[in-house]
VOPAGU-2260 file (C-alpha; in pm, 1 decimal, decimal comma):
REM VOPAGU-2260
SITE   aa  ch    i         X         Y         Z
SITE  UNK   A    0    3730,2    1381,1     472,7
SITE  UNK   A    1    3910,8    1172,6     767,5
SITE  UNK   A    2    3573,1    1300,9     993,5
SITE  UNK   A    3    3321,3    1141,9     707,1
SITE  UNK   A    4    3580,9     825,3     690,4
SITE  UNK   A    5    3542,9     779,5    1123,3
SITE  UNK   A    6    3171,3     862,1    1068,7
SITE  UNK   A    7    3138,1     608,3     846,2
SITE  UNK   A    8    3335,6     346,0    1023,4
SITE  UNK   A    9    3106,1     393,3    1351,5
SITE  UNK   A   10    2798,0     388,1    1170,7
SITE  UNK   A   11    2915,1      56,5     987,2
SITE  UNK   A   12    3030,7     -78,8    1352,9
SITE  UNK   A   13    2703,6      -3,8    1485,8
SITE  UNK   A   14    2553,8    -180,8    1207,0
SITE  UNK   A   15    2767,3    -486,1    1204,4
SITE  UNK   A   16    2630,9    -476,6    1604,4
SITE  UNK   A   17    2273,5    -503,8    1485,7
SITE  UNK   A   18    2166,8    -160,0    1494,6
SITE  UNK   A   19    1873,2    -121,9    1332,5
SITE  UNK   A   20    1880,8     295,1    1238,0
SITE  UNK   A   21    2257,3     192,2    1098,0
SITE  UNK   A   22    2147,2      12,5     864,8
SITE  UNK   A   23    1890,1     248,2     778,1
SITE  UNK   A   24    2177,5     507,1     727,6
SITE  UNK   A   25    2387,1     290,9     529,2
SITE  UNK   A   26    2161,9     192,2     264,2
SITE  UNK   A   27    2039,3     556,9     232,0
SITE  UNK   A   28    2405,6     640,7     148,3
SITE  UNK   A   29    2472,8     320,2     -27,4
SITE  UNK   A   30    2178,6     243,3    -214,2
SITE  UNK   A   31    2199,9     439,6    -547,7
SITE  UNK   A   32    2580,8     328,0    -614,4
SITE  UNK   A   33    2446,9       5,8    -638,4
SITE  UNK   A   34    2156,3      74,9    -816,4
SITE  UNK   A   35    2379,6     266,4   -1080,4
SITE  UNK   A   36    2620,2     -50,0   -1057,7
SITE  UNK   A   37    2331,7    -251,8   -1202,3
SITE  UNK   A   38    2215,7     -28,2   -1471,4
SITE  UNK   A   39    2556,4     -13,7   -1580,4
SITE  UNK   A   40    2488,9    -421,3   -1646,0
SITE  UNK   A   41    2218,6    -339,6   -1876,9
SITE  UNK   A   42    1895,6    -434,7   -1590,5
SITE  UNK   A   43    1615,9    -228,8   -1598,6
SITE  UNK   A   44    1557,6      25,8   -1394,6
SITE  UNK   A   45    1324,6    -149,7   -1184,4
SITE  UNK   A   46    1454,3    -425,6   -1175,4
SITE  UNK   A   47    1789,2    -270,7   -1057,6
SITE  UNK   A   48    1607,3    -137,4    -720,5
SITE  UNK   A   49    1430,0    -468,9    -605,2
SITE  UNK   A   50    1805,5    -649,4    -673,2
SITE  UNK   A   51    1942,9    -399,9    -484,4
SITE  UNK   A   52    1701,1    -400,7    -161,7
SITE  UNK   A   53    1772,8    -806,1    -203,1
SITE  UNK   A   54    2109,6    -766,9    -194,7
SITE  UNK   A   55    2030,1    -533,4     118,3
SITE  UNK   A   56    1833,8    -781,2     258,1
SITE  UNK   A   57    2074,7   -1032,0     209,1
SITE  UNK   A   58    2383,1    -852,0     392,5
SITE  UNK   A   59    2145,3    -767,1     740,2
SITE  UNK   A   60    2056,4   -1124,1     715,4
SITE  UNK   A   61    2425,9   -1225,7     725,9
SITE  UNK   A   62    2483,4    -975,5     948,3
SITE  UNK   A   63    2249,9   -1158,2    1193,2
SITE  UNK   A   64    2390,3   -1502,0    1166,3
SITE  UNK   A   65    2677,5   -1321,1    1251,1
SITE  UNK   A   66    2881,5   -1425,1     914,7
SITE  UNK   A   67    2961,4   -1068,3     840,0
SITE  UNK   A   68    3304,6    -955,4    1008,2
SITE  UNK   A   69    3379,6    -589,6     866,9
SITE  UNK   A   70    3102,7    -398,1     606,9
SITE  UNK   A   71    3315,0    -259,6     327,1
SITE  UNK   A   72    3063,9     -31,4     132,9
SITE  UNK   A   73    2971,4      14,4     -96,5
SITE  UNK   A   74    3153,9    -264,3    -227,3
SITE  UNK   A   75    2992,3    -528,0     -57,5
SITE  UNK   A   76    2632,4    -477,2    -156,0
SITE  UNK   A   77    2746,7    -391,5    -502,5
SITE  UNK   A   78    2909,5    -727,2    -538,0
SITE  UNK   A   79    2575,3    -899,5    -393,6
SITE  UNK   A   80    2373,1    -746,3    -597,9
SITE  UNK   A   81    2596,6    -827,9    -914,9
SITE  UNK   A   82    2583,2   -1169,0    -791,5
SITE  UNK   A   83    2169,6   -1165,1    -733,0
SITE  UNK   A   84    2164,8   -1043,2   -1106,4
SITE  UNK   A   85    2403,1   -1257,9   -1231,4
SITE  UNK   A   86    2187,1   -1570,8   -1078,1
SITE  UNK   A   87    1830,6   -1390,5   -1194,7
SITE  UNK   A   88    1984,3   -1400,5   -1579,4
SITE  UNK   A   89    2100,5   -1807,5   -1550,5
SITE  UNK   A   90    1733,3   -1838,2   -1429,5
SITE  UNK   A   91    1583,7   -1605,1   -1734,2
SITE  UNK   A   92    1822,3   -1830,6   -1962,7
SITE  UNK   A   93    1700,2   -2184,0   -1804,9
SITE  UNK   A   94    1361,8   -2050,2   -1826,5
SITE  UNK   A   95    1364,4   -1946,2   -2168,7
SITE  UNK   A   96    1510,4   -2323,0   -2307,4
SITE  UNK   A   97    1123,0   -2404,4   -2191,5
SITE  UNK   A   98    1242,2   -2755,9   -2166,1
SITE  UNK   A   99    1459,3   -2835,6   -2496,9
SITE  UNK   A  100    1718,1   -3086,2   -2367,9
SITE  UNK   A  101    1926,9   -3078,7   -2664,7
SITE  UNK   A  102    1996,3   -2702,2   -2598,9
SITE  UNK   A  103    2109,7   -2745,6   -2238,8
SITE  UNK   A  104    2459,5   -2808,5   -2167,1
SITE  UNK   A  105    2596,7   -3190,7   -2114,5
SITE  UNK   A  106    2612,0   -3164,2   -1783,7
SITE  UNK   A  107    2275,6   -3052,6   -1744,5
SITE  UNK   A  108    2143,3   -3364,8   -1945,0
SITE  UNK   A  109    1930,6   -3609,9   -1762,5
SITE  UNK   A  110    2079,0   -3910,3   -1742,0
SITE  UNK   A  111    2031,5   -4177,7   -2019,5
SITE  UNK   A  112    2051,4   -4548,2   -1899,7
SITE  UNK   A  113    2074,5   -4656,9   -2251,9
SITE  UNK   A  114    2396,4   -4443,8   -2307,5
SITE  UNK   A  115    2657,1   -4720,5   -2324,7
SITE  UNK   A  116    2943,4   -4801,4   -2100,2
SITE  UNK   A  117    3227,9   -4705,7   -2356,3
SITE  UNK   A  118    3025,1   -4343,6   -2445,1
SITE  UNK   A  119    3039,1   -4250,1   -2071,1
SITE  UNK   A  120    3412,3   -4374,8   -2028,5
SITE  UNK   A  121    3509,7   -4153,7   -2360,9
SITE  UNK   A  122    3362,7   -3892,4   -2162,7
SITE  UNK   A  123    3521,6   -3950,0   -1838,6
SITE  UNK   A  124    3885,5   -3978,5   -2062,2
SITE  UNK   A  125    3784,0   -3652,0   -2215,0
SITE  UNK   A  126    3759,5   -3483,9   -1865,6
SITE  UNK   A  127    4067,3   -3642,3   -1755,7
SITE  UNK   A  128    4241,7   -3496,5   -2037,9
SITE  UNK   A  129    4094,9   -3181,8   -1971,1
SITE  UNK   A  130    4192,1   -3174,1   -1608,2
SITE  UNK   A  131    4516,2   -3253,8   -1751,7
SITE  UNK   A  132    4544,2   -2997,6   -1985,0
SITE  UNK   A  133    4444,4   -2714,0   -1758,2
SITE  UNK   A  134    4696,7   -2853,9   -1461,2
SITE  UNK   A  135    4976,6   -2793,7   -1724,9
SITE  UNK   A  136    4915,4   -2425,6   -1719,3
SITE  UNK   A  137    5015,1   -2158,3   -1467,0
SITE  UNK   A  138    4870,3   -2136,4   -1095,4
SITE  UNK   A  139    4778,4   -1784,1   -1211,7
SITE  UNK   A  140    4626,1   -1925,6   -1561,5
SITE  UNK   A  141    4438,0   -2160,3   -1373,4
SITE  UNK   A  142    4292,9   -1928,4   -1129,1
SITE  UNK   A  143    4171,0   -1670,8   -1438,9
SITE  UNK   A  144    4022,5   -1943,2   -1588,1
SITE  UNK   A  145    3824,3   -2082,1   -1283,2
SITE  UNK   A  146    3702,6   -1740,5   -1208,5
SITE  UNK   A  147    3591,5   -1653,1   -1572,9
SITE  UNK   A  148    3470,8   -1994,4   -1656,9
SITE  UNK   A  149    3318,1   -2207,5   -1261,7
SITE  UNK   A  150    2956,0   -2112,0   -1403,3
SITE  UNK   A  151    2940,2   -1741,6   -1255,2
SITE  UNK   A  152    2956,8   -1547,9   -1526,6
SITE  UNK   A  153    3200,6   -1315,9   -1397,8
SITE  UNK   A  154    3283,0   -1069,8   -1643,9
SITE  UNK   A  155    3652,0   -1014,8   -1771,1
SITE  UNK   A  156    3665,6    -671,9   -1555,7
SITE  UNK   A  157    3595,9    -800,3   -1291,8
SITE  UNK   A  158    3845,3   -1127,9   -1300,8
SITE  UNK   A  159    4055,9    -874,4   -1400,7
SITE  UNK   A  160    4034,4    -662,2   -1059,8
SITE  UNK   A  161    4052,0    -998,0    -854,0
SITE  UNK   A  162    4338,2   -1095,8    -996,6
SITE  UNK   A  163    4515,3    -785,4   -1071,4
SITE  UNK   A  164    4634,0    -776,7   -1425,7
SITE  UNK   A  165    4417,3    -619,4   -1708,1
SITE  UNK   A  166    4113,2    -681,7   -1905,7
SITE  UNK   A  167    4338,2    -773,9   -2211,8
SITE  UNK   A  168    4606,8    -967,6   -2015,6
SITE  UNK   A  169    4263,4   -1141,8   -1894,0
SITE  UNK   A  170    4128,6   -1195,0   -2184,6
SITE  UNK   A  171    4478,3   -1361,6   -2338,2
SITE  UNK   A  172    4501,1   -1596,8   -2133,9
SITE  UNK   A  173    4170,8   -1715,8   -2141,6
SITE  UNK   A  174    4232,3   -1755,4   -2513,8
SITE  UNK   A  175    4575,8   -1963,5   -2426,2
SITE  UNK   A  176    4419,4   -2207,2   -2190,2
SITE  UNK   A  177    4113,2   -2253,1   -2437,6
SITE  UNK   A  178    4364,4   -2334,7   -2700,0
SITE  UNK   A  179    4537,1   -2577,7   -2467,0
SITE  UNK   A  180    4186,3   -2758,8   -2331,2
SITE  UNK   A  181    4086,1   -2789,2   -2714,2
SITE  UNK   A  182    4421,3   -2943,4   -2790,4
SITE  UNK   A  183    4402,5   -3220,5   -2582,1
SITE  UNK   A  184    4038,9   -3281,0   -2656,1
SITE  UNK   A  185    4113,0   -3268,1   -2979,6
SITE  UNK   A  186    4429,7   -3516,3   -2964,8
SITE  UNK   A  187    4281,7   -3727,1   -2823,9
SITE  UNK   A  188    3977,6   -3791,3   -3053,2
SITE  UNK   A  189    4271,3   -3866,0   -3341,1
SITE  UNK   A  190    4419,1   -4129,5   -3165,9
């Protein structure tokens, strides 16, 4: 076991020094972990492979603008690839609206110049008591929140492992702050 462990930690030096055969070797032992990772998403099969020789792709490319540092695998590439699928299904979803404003989120809107002055100011106060609302709650809250909810679709396991509590304990708190945000938004439309 410690032999394989020093094996692997040359062969990952070697690659992180731009060797060419390294990286050849890592992906062969890599590669179907992270293919697996992405079935276990729900992609297809082959769409699985081509995210996966992306997210490949993607790491020797860092690895050559010297950004990467240490190669933890297969950890690494399986949290590019999630990412790489994560951005291919907000495509699918913005692809599949074909163009029906009304469905796309607020922000997303294009912008209006007949919107009046006080319509954009409620909005703006509604933010503010939103920002409001969600600096009220725990640093920790806060952080679950922003991970689960900044537009990456992480899903709760996965906040879960960065912040290290549990997929319920996740999901709770989510709930609390949610109750909080809709609180203030909704105060503030009855005054």
């Amino acid at each position: 076991m410690e032999r394989t462990q020093k094996g692997d930690e040359d062969v990952s030096q070697r690659a992180l020094a731009g060797d060419r055969r390294a990286w050849d070797a890592l992906i062969a032992r890599h590669h179907r972990r992270v293919v697996v990772s992405l079935l276990a998403k729900g992609i297809r099969v082959d769409r699985a492979h081509e995210l996966a020789q992306e997210a490949w792709t993607r790491l020797i490319q860092q690895q050559q603008r010297g950004l990467l540092t240490e190669l933890r695998l297969p950890n690494l590439a399986i949290t590019q690839a999630a990412f790489l699928a994560a951005d291919d299904a907000r495509r699918a979803r913005r692809e599949a609206i074909t163009g029906n404003v009304e469905e796309l989120p607020e922000r997303q809107h294009p912008v209006d110049p007949t919107v009046s002055a006080e319509r954009r100011l409620l909005s703006e106060e509604q933010l503010a008591r939103a920002h409001e609302a969600l600096a009220g709650c725990s640093p920790s809250a806060r952080n679950v929140f922003l991970l689960a909810c900044d537009g990456q679709e992480l899903p709760h396991a996965e906040v879960a492992a960065r912040v290290g509590l549990s997929v319920q304990r996740v999901r709770q708190i989510l709930c609390e702050v949610r109750k909080k945000l809709r609180t203030a938004l909704e105060e503030e439309s009855h005054d």
